[in-house]
C-alpha angles and dihedrals in degrees: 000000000000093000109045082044082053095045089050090048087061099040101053083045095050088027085202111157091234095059090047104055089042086056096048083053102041091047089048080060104049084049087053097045092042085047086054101044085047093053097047098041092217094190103273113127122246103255085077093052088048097050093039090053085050088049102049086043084060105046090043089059099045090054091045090051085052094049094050 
């Protein structure tokens, strides 16, 4: 999730189409992957889901502000 908060960071500052569109794809991973790990409760408590939902929130409306 790091990452792809890191790769939309750099694409709404460059606003390069690219970027943009890498950090659409790396942030629609890192939803699939949180949505797996949810349903399978793979015993990680759920402060991390919580941040990592906020986290993905965040980064989801920053892209959507960029591509506006």
């Amino acid at each position: 999730m790091l990452s792809a908060e890191h790769m939309v960071g750099q694409a709404t500052r460059s606003m390069d189409e690219e970027q943009l569109e890498a950090a659409t794809n790396a942030l629609n991973d890192a939803k699939t992957q949180l949505q797996k790990a949810m349903a399978h409760q793979t015993g990680v408590d759920e402060a991390f889901f919580e941040m990592s939902q906020e986290l993905i929130a965040k980064a989801d409306h920053q892209l959507k502000e960029a591509k506006e």
